[in-house]
C-alpha positions in Angstrom: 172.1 29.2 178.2 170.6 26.8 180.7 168.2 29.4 182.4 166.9 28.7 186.3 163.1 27.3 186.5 161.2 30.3 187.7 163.1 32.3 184.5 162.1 29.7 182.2 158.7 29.7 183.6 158.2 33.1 183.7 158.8 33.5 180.0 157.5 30.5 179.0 154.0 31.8 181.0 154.3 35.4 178.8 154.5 33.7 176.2 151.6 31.3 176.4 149.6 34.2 177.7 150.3 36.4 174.6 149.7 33.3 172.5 146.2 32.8 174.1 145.1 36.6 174.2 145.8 36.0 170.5 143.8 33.0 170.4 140.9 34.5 172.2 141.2 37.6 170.7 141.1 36.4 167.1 138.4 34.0 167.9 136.0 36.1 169.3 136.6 38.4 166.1 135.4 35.8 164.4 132.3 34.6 165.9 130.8 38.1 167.2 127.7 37.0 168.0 129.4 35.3 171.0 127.6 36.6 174.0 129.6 38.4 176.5 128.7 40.5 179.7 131.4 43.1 178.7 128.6 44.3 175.8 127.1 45.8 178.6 129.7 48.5 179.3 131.3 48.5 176.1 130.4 49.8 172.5 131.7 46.7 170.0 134.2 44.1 171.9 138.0 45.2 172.1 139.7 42.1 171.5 141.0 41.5 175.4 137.4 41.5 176.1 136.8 37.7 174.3 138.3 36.9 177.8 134.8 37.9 179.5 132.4 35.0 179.2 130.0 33.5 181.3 130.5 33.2 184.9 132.7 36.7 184.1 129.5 38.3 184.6 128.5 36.8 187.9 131.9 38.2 189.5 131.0 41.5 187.7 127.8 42.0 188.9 128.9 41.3 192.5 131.8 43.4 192.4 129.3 46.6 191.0 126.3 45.4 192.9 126.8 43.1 195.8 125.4 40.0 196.8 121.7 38.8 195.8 119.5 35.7 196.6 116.5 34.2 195.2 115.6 30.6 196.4 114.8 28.8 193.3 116.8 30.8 190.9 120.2 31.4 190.0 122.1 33.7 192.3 125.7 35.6 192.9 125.5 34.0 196.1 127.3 30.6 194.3 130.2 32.6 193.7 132.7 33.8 196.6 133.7 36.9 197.3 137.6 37.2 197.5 138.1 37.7 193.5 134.7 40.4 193.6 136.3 42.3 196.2 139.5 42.7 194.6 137.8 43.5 191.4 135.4 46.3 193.5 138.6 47.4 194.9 140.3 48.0 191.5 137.4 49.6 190.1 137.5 51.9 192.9 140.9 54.0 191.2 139.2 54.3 187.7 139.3 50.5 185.8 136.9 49.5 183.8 135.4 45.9 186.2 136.0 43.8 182.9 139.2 45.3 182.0 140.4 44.9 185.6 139.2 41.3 185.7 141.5 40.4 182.4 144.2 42.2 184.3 144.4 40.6 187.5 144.2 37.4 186.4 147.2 38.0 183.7 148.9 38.7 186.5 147.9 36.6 188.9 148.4 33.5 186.3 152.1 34.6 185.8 152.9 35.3 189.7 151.2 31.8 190.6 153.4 29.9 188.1 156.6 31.3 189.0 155.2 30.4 192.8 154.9 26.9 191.5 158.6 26.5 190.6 160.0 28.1 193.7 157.6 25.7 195.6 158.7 22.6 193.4 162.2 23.4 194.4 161.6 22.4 197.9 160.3 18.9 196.7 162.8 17.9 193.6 165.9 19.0 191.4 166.1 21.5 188.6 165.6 20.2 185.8 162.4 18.6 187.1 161.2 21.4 188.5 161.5 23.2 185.1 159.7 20.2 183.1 156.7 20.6 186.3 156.5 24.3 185.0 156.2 23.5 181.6 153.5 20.9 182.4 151.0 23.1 184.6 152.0 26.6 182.5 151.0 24.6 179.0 148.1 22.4 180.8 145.4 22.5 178.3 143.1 24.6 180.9 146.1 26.5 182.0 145.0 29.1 179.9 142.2 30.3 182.6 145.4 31.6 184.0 146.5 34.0 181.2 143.4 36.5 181.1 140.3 35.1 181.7 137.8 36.6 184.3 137.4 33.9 186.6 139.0 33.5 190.1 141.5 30.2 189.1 144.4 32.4 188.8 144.0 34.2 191.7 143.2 31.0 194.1 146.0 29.2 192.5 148.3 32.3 193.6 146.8 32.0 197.5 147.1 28.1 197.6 150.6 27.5 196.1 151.9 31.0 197.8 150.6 29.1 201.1 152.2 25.6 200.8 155.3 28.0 199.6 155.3 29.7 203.0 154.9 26.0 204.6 157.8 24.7 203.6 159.6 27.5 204.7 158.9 27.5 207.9 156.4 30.4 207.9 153.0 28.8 209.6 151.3 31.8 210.7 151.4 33.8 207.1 150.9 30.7 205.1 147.4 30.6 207.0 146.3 33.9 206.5 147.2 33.4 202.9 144.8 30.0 202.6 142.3 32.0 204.5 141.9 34.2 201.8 141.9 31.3 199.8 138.8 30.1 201.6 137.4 33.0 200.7 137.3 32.3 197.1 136.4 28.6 196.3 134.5 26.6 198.3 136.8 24.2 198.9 138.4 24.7 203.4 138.0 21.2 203.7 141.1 20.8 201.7 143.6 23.2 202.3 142.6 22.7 206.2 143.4 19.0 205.6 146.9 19.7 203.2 147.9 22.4 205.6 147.7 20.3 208.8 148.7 17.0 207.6 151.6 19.0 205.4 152.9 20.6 208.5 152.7 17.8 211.1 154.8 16.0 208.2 157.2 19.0 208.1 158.2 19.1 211.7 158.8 15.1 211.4 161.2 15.3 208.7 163.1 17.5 210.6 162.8 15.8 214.1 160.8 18.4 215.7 158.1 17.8 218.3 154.4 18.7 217.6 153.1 21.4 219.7 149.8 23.1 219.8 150.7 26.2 217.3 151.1 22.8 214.3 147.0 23.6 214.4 147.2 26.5 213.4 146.3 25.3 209.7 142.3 24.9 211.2 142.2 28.8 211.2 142.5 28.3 207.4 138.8 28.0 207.4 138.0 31.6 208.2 137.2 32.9 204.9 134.8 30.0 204.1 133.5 30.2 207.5 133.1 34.2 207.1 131.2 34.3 204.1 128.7 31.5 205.6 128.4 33.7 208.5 127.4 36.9 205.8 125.2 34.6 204.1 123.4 34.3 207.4 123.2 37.6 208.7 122.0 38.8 205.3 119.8 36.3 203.7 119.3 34.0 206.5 120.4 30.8 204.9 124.1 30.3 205.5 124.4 27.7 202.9 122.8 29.3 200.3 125.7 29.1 198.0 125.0 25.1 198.1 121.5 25.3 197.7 121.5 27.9 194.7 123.6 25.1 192.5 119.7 23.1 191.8 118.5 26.1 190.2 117.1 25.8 186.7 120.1 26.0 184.4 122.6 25.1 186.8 120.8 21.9 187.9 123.7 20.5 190.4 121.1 19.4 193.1 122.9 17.7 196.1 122.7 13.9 196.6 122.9 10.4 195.3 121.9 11.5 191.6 124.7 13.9 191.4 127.3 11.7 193.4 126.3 8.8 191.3 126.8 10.9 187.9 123.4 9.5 186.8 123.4 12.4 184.3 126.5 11.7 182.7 125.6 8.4 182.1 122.1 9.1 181.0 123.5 11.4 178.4 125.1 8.5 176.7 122.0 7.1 176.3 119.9 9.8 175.2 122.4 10.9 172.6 124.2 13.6 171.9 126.0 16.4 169.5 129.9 15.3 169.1 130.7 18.3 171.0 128.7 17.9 174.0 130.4 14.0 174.3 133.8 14.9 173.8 132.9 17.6 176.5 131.6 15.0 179.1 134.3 12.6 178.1 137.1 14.4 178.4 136.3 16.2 181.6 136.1 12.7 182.7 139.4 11.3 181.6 140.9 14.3 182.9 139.7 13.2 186.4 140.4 10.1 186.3 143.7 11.2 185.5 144.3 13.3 188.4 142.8 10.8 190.4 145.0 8.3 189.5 148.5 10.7 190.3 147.2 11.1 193.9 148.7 7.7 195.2 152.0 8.2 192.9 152.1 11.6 195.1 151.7 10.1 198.2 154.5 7.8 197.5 156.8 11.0 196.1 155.7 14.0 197.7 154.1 12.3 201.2 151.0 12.5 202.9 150.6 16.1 203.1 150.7 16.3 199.1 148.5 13.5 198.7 145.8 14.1 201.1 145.5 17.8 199.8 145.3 16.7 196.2 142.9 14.4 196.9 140.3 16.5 198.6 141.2 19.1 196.1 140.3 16.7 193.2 137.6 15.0 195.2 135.2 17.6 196.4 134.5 19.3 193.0 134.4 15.9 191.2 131.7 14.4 193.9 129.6 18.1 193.3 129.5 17.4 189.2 126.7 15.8 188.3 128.7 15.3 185.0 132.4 16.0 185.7 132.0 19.2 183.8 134.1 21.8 184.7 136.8 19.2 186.2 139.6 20.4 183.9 139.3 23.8 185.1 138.9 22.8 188.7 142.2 20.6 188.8 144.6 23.6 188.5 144.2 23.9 192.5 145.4 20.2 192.5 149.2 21.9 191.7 151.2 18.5 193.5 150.2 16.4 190.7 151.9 18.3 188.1 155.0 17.9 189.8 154.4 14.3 190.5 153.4 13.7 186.8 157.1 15.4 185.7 158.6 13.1 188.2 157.3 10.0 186.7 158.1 11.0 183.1 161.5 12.2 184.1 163.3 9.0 182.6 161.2 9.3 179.6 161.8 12.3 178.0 160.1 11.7 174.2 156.8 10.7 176.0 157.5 14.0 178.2 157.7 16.1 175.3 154.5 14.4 173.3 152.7 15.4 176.5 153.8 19.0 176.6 153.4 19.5 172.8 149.8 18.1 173.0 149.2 20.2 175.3 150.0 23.2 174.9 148.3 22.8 171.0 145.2 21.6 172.8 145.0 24.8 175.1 145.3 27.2 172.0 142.2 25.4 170.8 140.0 25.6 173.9 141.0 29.4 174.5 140.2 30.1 171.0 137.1 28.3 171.6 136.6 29.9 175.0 136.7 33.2 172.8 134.0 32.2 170.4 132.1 31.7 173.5 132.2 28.2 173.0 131.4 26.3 176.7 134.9 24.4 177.4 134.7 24.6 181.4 
């Protein structure tokens, strides 16, 4: 039975985020001495909760406690506050904050890749649209979507269910959407810049004239331009999420050094364990990888898709001081999976080498992720 994309997807997400949970779950088992912030709360680790690692406790402590900041030190103010808020908000009715987190991003990770298809179906036929699925649901750090407590899954719902609403003709909506979306990463610049240059494209293709209501998509800077107006009134440094990231332990201080990536570089040089290099490197080749799709979109998706997923690439990858992180941070960058299924759609053995390496590598990093291994 040949089923429709967003069916396919759908059961093809459940079933890599039962596979992970299983991964995780397994992994942490094994390696208990893992730290996780959901000891704090709970008496030995249920196995859901090898999803809660690292920055899980940031968005927990916000969610319980609110915002904090300490010049000099690391604070909650790097984090932004959409995902907390929903978390405070489902903790309100009786869930555990951990539990909760694990929750909403199952869901969330499910809802934002059947989002994907429906929006891939505006851009390209069926069975490409089905082998786009497969390459973002089976991504190796696709499995951020399936249950742990970061905000990924929940910002890659916002942003896709926006460019969703675009391309159907619903401005308004699809900017109050990317406003939340504002509200959770730090990246306006953007989805401003997708969502304008998307929808002046739009009413082109369709021979419409521009008008003033096309700018609309600038309002998609109100989350980002809300929270710096909180951290102002309250602390009385509106950028303090920028200036937090040179803290001691984070170390991301703004400016040539970091641009330049003089610390990946220098860590070839000062040597290394084989963990921490295949780390560096492959967070590397992973950018330069989605860096090198962003023309290719252009060309197949337009201006609008390429613009977009080259902000969305280039604004955490020019904040690294070592590219760490990048696999994580190119989910947002959802056009290129599309545009990579479009280029391997006439070869279908190199198409199903990539999916197959893929989705063995992301069983390995969540089970990693659950020994509390640092992946992303």
């Amino acid at each position: 039975m040949n089923r429709s994309a967003p069916h396919l997807i759908a059961l093809t997400a459940l079933g890599a985020l039962l596979a992970c949970t299983v991964a995780v779950s397994v992994s942490s088992w094994a390696f208990p001495e893992g730290y996780s912030p959901a000891r704090e709360t709970w008496s030995g680790l249920p196995p859901p909760m090898g999803w809660v690692r690292y920055d899980a406790g940031w968005y927990a402590h916000i969610a319980t406690q609110g915002y904090s900041y300490t010049p000099g030190q690391q604070s909650p103010v790097a984090f932004f506050p959409a995902y907390p808020l929903v978390l405070r908000g489902l903790t309100s009715v009786g869930l555990d904050t951990f539990l909760a987190g694990v929750l909403f991003t199952m869901v969330c990770g499910v809802l934002a890749l059947v989002l994907f298809t429906l929006w891939a179906r505006t851009r390209a036929d069926e069975d490409t649209v089905r082998n786009a699925g497969l390459l973002l649901a089976l991504y190796p750090f696709a499995f951020f979507l399936y249950g742990a407590m970061y905000s990924d899954a929940f910002f890659l719902l916002l942003i896709v269910g926006a460019f969703l609403l675009l391309e159907r003709g619903h401005l308004l909506p699809a900017v109050l959407l990317a406003a939340v979306a504002t509200a959770a990463r730090p990246v306006a610049p953007a989805l401003v810049l997708g969502l304008l240059a998307r929808r002046l494209e739009w009413k082109h293709e369709r021979g419409l004239r521009w008008s003033v209501t096309d700018l609309l998509p600038v309002l998609a800077a109100t989350g980002f331009l809300l929270y710096v107006f909180y951290l102002w009134r309250t602390f009385g440094e509106p950028m303090a999420f920028v200036k937090v990231q040179s803290a001691p332990g984070w170390d991301q201080m703004p400016g040539w050094r970091t641009w330049a990536k003089v610390r990946w570089f220098q860590g070839f040089f000062r040597g290394m364990p084989v963990g921490d290099f295949l780390r560096l490197v492959g967070h590397a080749a992973f950018t330069l990888g989605a860096l090198a799709l962003v023309w290719p979109t252009v060309k197949r998706l337009g201006w609008g898709y390429g613009l977009y997923s080259a902000a969305i690439v280039g604004l955490p990858a020019l904040s690294s001081k070592d590219f760490m992180g990048m696999g994580r941070y190119l989910l947002p960058a959802f056009p290129l999976f599309l545009t990579l299924a479009l280029l391997l759609r006439e070869r279908p053995r190199l198409r199903l080498g990539v999916i197959a390496s893929s989705a063995a590598l992301m069983l390995a990093l969540a089970a990693a992720f659950g020994a509390a291994q640092y992946v992303s």
